[in-house]
MARVOLO-598541 format. One record per atom (N, C-alpha, C, O): x, y, z; residue in one letter. Coordinates in steps of 0.05 Angstrom, whole numbers, plus 5000, padded with zeros to 4 digits. Example, Ala and Ser with C-alpha at 12.3 -4.5 7.8 and 13.67 -1.06 7.14 Angstrom:
BEGIN
526448865156A524649105156A526449345156A528549345169A525749555142S527349795143S525850015157S526850235161S
% end
This chain:
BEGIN
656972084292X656971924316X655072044337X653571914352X655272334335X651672454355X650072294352X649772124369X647972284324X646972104320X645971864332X643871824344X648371654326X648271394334X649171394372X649271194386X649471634381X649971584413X646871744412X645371554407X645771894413X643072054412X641671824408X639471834419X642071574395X639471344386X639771124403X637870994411X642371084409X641970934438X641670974462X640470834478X642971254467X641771364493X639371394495X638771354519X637971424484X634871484481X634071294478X632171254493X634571124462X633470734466X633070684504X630970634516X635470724513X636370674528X634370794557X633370674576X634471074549X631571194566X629371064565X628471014587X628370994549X626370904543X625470634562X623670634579X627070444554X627070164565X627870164594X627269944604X629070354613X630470284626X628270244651X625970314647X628970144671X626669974688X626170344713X628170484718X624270394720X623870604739X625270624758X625170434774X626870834765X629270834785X631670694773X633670664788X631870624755X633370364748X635870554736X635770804737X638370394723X641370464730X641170574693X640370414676X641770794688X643170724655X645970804656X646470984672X647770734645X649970784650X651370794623X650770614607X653471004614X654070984591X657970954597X659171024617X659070844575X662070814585X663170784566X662170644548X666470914561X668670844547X671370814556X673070944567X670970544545X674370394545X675970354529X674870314508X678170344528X680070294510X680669964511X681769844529X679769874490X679669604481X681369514452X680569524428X683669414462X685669294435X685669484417X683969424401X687069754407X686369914397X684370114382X684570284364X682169994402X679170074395X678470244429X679470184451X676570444422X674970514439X672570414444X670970534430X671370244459X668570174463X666670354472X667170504491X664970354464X662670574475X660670344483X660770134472X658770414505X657270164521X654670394523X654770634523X652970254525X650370504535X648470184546X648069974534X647870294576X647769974585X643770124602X644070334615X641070014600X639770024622X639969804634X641169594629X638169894655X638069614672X634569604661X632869754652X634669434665X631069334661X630269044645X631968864641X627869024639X628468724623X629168624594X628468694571X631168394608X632568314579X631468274563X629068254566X632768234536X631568144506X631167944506X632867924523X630467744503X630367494493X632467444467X632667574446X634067184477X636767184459X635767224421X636467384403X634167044423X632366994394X631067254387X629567234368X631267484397X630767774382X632067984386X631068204382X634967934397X637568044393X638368184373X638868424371X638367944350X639468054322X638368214306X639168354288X635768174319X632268394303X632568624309X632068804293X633568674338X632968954348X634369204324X633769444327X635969104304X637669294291X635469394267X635669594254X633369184264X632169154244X630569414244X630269514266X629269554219X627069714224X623669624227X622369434218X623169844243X620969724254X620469484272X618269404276X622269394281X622569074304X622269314318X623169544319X619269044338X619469174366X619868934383X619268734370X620568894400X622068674422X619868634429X618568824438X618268314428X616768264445X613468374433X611368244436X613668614419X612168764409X610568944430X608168964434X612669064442X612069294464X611969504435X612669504411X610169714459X608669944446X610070164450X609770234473X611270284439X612470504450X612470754436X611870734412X612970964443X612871234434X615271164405X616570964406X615571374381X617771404363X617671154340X616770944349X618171164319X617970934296X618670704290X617770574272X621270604311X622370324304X625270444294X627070284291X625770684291X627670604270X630570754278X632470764263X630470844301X632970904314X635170794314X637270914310X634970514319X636570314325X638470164294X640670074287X635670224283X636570164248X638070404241X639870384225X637670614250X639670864234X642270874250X644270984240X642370804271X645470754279X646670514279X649070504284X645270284273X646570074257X647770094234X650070014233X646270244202X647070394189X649170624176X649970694153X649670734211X651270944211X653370844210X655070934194X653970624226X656170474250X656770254222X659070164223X655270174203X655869994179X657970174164X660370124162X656670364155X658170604135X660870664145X662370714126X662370674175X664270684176X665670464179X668070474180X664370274181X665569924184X666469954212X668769874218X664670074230X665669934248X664069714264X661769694255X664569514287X663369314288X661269364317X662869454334X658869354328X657169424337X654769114352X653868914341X654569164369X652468884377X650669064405X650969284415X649268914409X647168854439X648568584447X650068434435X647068594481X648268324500X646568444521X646268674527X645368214532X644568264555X646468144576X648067954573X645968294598X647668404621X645468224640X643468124629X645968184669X644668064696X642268154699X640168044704X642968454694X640768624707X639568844680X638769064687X639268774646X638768914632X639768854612X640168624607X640469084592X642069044568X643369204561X642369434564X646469204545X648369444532X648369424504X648469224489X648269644502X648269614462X651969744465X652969884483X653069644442X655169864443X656569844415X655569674400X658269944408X660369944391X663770074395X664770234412X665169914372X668169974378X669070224357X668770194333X669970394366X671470574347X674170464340X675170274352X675470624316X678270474319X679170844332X678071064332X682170724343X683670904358X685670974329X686670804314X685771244328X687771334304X690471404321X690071544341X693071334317X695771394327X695871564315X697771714315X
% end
């Protein structure tokens, strides 16, 4: 789970608008923990949402430092334990996040 919080946080640096908000958060959601890693800056376009997990997708086809494939290896990671994982854009940006399950 380093990993996959290390690949969004760092997604997250990346994109986030100058001066702009990143904010990371966990809640307890229906027996799950949510993890949120949110910048502010500009949104995805809904229609390349589902790509961003993809390797090598670049949004838009911005240029950026690192290989494409961050986002794919914590999609990956987050597959292998089955847990369930998305992006959404927000007013002011976008949150990637995923749910852990909570063990009693």
């Amino acid at each position: 789970m380093e990993q996959v919080l290390d690949n969004l946080i760092g997604n997250a640096r990346k994109y986030v608008s100058p001066g702009g908000i990143l904010r990371i958060t966990l809640e307890k959601e229906e027996g799950f923990l949510r993890f949120g890693v949110y910048n502010e800056g500009d949104c995805i376009r809904e229609e390349d949402l589902p790509r961003v997990w993809d390797k090598f997708y670049r949004v838009g086809g911005r240029s950026t430092e690192g290989a494409g494939l961050g986002l794919a290896i914590a999609a990956g990671i987050l597959e292998l334990h089955g847990w369930k994982y998305g992006v959404r854009n927000r007013e002011k940006g976008v949150e990637f996040y995923f749910f852990a399950p909570i063990e009693d």
